[in-house]
C-alpha positions as CSV (number, residue, x, y, z in Angstrom):
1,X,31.8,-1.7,-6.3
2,X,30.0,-0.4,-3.5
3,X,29.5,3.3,-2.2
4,X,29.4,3.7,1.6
5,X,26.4,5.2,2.6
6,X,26.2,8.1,5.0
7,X,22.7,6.3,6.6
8,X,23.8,3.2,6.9
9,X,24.7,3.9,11.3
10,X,21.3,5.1,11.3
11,X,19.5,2.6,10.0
12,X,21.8,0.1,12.3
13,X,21.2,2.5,15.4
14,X,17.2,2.2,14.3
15,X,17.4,-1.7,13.6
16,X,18.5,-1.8,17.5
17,X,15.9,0.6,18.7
18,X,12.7,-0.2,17.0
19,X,10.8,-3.7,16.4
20,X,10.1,-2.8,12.6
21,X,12.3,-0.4,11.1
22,X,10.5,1.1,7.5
23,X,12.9,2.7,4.7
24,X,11.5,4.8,2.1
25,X,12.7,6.0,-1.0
26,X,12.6,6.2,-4.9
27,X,13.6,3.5,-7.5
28,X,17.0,2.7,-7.8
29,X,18.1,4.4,-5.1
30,X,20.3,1.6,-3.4
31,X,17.7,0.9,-0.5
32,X,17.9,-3.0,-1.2
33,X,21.5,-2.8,-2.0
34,X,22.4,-1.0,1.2
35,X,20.3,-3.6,3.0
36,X,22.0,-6.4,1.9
37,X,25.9,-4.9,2.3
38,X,25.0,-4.1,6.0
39,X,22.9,-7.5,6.7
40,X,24.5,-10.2,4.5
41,X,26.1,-11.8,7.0
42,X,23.6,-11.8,9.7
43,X,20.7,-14.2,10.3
44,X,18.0,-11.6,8.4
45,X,16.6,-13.5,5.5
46,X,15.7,-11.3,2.0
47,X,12.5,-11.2,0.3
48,X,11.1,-9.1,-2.3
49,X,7.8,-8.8,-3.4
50,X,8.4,-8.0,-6.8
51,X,8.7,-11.9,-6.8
52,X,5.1,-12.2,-7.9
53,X,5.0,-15.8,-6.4
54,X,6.1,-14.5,-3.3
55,X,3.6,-11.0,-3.7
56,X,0.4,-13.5,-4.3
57,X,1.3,-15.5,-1.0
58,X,1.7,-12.2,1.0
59,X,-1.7,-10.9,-0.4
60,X,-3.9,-13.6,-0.2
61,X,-2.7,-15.3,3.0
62,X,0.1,-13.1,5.1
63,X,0.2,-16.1,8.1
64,X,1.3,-18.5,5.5
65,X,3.7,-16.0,4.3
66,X,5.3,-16.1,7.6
67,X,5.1,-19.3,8.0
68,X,7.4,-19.3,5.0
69,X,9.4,-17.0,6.6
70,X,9.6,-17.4,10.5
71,X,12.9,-15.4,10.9
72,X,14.3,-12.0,11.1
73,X,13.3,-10.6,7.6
74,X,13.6,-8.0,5.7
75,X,10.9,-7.4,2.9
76,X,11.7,-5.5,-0.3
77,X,8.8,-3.2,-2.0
78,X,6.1,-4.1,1.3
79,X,3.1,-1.6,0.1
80,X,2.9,-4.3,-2.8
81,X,1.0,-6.4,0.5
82,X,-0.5,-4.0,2.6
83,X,-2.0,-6.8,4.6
84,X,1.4,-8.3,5.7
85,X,1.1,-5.0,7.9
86,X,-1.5,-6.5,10.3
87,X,0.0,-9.7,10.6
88,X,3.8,-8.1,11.6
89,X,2.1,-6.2,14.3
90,X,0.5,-9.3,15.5
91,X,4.0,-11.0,15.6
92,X,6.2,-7.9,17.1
93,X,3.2,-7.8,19.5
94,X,4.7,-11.2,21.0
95,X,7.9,-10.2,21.0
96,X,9.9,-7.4,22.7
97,X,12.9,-8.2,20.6
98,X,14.6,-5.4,18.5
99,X,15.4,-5.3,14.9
100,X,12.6,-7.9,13.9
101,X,11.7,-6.9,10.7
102,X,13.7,-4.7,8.1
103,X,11.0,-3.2,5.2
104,X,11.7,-0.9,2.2
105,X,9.4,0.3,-0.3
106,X,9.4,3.0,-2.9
107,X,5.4,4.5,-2.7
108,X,5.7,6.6,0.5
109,X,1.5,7.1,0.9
110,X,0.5,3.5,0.8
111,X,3.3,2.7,3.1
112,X,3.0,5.5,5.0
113,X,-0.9,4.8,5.6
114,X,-0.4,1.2,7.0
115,X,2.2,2.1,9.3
116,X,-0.3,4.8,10.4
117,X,-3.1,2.1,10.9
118,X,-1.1,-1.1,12.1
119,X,2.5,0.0,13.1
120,X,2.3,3.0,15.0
121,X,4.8,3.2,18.1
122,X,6.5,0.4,16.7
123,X,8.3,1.2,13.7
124,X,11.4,3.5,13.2
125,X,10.7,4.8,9.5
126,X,13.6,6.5,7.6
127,X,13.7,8.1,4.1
128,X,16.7,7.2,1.8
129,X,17.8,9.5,-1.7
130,X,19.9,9.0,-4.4
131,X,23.6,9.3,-3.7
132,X,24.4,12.8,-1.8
133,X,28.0,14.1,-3.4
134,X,29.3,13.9,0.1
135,X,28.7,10.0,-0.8
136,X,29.7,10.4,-4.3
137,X,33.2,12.1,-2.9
138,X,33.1,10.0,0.2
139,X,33.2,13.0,2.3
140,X,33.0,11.9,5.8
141,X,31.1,14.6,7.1
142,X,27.6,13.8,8.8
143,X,25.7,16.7,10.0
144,X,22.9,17.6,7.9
145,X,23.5,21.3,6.5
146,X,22.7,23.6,9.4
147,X,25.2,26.4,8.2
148,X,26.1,26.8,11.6
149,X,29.6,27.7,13.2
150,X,30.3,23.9,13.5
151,X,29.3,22.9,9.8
152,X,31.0,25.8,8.0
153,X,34.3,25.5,9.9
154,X,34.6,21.6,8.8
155,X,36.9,20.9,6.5
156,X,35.2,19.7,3.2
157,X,35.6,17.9,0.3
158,X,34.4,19.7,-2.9
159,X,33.4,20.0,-6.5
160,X,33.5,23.4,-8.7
161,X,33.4,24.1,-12.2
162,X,33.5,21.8,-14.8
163,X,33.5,18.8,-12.6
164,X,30.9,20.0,-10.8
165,X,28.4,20.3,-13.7
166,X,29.7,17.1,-14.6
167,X,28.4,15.3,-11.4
168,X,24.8,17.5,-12.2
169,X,24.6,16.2,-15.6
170,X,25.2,12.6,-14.9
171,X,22.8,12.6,-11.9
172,X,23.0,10.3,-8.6
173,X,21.6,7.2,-9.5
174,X,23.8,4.6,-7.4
175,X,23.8,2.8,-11.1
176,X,25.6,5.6,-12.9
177,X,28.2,5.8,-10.0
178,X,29.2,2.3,-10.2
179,X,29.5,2.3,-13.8
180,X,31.0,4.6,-15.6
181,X,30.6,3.2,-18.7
182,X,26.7,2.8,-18.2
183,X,25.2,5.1,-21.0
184,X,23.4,7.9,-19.4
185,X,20.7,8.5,-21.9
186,X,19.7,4.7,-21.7
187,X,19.8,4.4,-17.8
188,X,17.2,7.2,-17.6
189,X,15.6,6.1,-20.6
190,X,14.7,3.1,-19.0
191,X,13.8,4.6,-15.5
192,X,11.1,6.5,-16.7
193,X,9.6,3.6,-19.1
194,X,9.8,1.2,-15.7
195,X,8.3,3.9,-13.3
196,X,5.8,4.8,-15.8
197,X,4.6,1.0,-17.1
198,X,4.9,-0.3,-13.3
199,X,4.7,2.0,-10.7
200,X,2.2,4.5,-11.7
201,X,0.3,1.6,-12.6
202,X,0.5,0.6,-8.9
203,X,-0.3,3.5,-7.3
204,X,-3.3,5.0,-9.4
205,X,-5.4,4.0,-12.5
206,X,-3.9,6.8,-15.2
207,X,-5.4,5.6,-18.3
208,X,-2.9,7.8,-20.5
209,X,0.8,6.5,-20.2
210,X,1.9,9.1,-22.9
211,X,-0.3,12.0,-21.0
212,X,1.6,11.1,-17.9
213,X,5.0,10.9,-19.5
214,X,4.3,14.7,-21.4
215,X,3.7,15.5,-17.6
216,X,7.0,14.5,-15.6
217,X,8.4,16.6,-19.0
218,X,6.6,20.0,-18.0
219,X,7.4,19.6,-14.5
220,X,10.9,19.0,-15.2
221,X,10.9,22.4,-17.1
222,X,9.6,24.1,-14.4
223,X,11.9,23.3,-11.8
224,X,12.9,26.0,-8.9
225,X,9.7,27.5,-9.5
226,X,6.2,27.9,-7.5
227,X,4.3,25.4,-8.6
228,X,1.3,26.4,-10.8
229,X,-1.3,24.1,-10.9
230,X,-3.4,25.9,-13.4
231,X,-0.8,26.3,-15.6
232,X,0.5,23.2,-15.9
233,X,-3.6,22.1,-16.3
234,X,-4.1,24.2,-19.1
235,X,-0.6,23.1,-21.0
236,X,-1.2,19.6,-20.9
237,X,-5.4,19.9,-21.7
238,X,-6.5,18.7,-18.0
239,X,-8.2,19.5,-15.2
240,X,-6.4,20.7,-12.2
241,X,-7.5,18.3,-9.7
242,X,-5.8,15.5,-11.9
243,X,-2.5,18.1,-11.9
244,X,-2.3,17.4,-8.2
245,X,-3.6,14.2,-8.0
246,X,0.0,13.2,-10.3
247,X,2.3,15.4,-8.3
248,X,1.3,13.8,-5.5
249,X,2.3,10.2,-7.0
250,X,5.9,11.6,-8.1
251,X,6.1,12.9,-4.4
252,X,4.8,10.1,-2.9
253,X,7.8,7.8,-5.1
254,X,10.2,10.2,-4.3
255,X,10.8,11.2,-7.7
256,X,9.8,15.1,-6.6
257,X,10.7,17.5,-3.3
258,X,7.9,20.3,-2.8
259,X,9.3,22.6,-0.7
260,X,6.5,24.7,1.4
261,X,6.9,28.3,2.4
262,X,7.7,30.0,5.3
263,X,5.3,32.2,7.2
264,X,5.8,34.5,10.5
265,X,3.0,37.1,11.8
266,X,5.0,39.8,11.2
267,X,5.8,39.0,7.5
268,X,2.6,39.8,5.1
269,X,1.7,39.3,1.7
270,X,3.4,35.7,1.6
271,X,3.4,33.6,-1.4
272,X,1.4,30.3,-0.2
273,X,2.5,27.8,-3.1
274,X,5.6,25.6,-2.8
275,X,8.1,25.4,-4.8
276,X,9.4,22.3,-7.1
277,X,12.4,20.4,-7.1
278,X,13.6,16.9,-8.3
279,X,15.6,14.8,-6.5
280,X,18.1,13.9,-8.9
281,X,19.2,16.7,-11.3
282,X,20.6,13.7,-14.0
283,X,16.5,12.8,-14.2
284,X,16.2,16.9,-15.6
285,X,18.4,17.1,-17.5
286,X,17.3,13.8,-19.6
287,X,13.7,14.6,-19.7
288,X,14.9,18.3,-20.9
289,X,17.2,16.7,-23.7
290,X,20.2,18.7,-21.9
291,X,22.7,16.3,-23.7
292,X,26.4,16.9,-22.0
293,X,27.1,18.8,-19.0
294,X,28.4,21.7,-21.4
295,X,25.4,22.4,-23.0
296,X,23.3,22.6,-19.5
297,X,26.1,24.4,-17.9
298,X,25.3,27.4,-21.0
299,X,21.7,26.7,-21.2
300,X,19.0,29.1,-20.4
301,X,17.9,26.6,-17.1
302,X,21.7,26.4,-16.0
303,X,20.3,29.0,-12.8
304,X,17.3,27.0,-12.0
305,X,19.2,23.3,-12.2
306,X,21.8,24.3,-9.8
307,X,19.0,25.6,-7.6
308,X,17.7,22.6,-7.8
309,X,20.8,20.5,-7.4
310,X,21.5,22.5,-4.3
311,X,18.3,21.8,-2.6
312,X,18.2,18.2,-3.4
313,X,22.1,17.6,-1.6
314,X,20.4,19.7,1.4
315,X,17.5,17.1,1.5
316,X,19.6,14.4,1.5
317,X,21.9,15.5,4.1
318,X,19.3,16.1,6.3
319,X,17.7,12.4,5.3
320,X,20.9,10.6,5.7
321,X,20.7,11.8,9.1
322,X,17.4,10.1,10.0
323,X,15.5,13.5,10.1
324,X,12.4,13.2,7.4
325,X,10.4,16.1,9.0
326,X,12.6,18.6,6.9
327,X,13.6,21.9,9.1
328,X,13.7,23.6,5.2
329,X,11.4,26.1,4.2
330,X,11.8,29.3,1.3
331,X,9.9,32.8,1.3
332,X,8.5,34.7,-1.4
333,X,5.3,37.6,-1.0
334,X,3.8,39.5,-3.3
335,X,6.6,42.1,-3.8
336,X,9.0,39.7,-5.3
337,X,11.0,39.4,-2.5
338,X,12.7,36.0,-1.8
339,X,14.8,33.7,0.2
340,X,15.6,30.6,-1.6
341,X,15.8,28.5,1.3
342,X,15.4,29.1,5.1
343,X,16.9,26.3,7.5
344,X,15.8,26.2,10.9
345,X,17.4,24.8,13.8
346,X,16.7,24.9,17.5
347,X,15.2,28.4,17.1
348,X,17.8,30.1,14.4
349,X,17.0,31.1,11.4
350,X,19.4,30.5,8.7
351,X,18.5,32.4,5.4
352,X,20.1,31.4,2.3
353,X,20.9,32.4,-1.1
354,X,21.6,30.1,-4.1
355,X,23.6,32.2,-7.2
356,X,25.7,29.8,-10.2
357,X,28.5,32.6,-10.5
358,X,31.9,32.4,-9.0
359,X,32.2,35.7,-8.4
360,X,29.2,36.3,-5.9
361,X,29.0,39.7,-4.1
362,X,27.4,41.4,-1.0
363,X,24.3,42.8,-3.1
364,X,23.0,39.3,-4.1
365,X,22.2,38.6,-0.6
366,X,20.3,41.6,0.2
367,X,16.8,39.9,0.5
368,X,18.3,37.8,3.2
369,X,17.9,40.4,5.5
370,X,14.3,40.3,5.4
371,X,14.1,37.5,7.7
372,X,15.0,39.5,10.7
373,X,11.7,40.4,10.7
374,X,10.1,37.3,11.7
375,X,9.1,37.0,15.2
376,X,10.4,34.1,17.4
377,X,13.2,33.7,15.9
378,X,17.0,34.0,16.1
379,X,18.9,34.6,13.1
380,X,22.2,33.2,12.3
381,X,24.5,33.4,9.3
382,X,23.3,34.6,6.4
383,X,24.6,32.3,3.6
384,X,25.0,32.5,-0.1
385,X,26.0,29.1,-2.0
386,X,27.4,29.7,-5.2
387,X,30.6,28.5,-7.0
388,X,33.1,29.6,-5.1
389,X,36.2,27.3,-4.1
390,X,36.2,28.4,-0.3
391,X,34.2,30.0,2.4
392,X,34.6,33.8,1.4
393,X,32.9,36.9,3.6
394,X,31.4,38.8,1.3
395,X,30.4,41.5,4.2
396,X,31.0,41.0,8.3
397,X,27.1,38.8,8.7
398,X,26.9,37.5,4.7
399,X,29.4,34.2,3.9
400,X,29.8,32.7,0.4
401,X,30.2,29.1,0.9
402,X,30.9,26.4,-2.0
403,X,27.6,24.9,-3.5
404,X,29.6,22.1,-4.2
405,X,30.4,21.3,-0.6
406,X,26.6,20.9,0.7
């Protein structure tokens, strides 16, 4: 079975507007699967590089590699041959067709640095998540969430309660959609053994597999909080530049979100460290042994995963819309106040709130009002997600709004 994809008429509108169009993303989201539903029928041929015979060619000898291939193409897992980047230059060079070459890959700074160095002006790069629940629900909507007039007045599909931690627990992995049977445990089980043997490997020389592993574990309990590089150093018995030398890799593959603050001249005493988040909530709650959607719903990090959870659906909407310079920020200064997220969108602020009751009220979003403060700036709706079934105001400028409707 195959889920629609809210990117896929932006990756066709890119294909037609670009040379070499680049997507991005973790394993397993469904890039190459998305690919092939859209392109099966057309002239593109597929090639992957995890085909080692077909990796060695494009290493050692990219024109031959061509020469193997002298069609439209689209290349699976590219930063495995960084030099195939010089060479599809060369060839777009000649050319002032549209749509030549289709690449994916799942290490964002090795990909990102080629582009930078052979590709600029010439490639259309896109960033791709797990399944969004709009996807998951097949809600048609496609603006990414700018809680303005137009998004909250659209009528939504939804999840709440029960079914709602149910979709958290499971996680988005395209996999775990298509099959319901697919044992949940197992799939992640897997997904960390294959990124850990293969792509760390890739990306940097970690000499302690185990090490890492304990590592994506303390992260995952510190999720929708400031990220403390010390900390996390002095837990796992290393130094700190190795701490950020690691969270750049599970950025880099997509695995992580760091969301940065916010700062304005006229707001002091800000908190300068970002904050984490993972992508895909099912990930947490496997590495945290959270074993059925009940017991994380209860559990003491049931606030922090639906933070989380929230965040991640905002990332992806805004992704699925071909924007991957993120408008999303979050405040926090020294006298614990806080915003948990701050969109921003052709000047307008929009502050927001995220609370796991059902029963929000108007005193939970009083820090949102700190944001008038900032200079520059309109502010618009003040927003709280939580688990409410509808769009409620709580007063005349705060709205609850379902979480589960992101």
């Amino acid at each position: 079975m195959y889920i629609t994809r809210s990117i896929e008429p932006v990756i066709i509108r890119a294909v037609g507007s670009f040379k070499v169009v680049l997507i991005t993303g973790g394993r397993q989201v469904g890039k190459s699967t998305t690919l092939h539903h859209l392109y099966a029928d057309s002239n593109y041929e597929y090639v992957t590089l995890d085909d080692r015979l077909e990796r060695e060619i494009a290493e050692q000898d990219p024109g031959a590699f061509f020469l193997n291939h002298p069609g439209k193409l689209i290349i699976d897992e590219i930063q495995y041959a960084p030099g195939l980047f010089s060479e599809i230059k060369k060839r777009v060079d000649q050319s002032g067709e549209y749509g030549q070459y289709i690449l994916t890959g799942s290490q964002t700074l090795a990909l990102m640095a080629g582009v930078s160095e052979s590709l600029a002006g010439r490639v259309g790069v896109l960033q791709m998540g797990s399944l969004s629940l709009r996807e998951i629900l097949q809600d048609p909507i496609t603006m990414p969430f700018v809680p303005n007039d137009a998004y909250l007045e659209t009528e939504r599909k939804a999840l709440k309660g029960t079914e709602l931690w149910n979709a958290i627990h499971r996680g988005s992995m395209p996999e775990l959609m298509k099959n319901p049977d697919l044992d949940h445990s197992l799939f992640y089980s897997s997904y960390v053994d294959t990124y850990i043997e293969r792509d760390v490997r890739a990306i940097t020389n970690v000499r302690d597999l185990g090490l890492f592993s304990r590592f994506i574990n303390v992260l995952a309990a510190r999720v929708s909080q400031l990220l403390n590089y010390a900390d996390i150093a002095k837990e796992l018995g290393i130094d700190e530049r190795t701490v950020k030398s690691w969270v750049s890799i599970l950025q880099a593959s997509g695995v992580i979100i760091l969301l940065q603050p916010f700062s304005n001249n006229r707001l002091s005493r800000v908190v300068k460290t970002p904050v984490l988040y993972f992508m895909d909530t099912g990930l947490v709650g496997y590495l945290l042994r959270w074993t059925t959607p009940e017991t994380m719903m209860s559990g003491a990090m049931s606030g922090p995963i639906m933070e989380n959870f929230a965040i991640s659906e905002v990332v992806k909407s805004f992704y699925n819309a071909g924007i991957t310079n993120l408008p999303i920020s979050f405040y926090r200064d020294h006298d614990q106040k806080e915003i948990d997220l701050i969109v921003e969108s052709s000047g307008v602020l929009y502050p927001v709130e995220i609370k796991q009751t059902a029963t929000p009220n108007a005193a939970m979003g009083k820090s949102l009002k700190i944001i008038e403060k900032a200079v520059g700036f309109e502010v618009g709706h003040h927003l709280l997600l939580s688990q409410v079934d509808r769009k409620r105001y709580l007063t005349q400028d705060l709205i609850a709004y379902p979480v589960g409707a992101i």
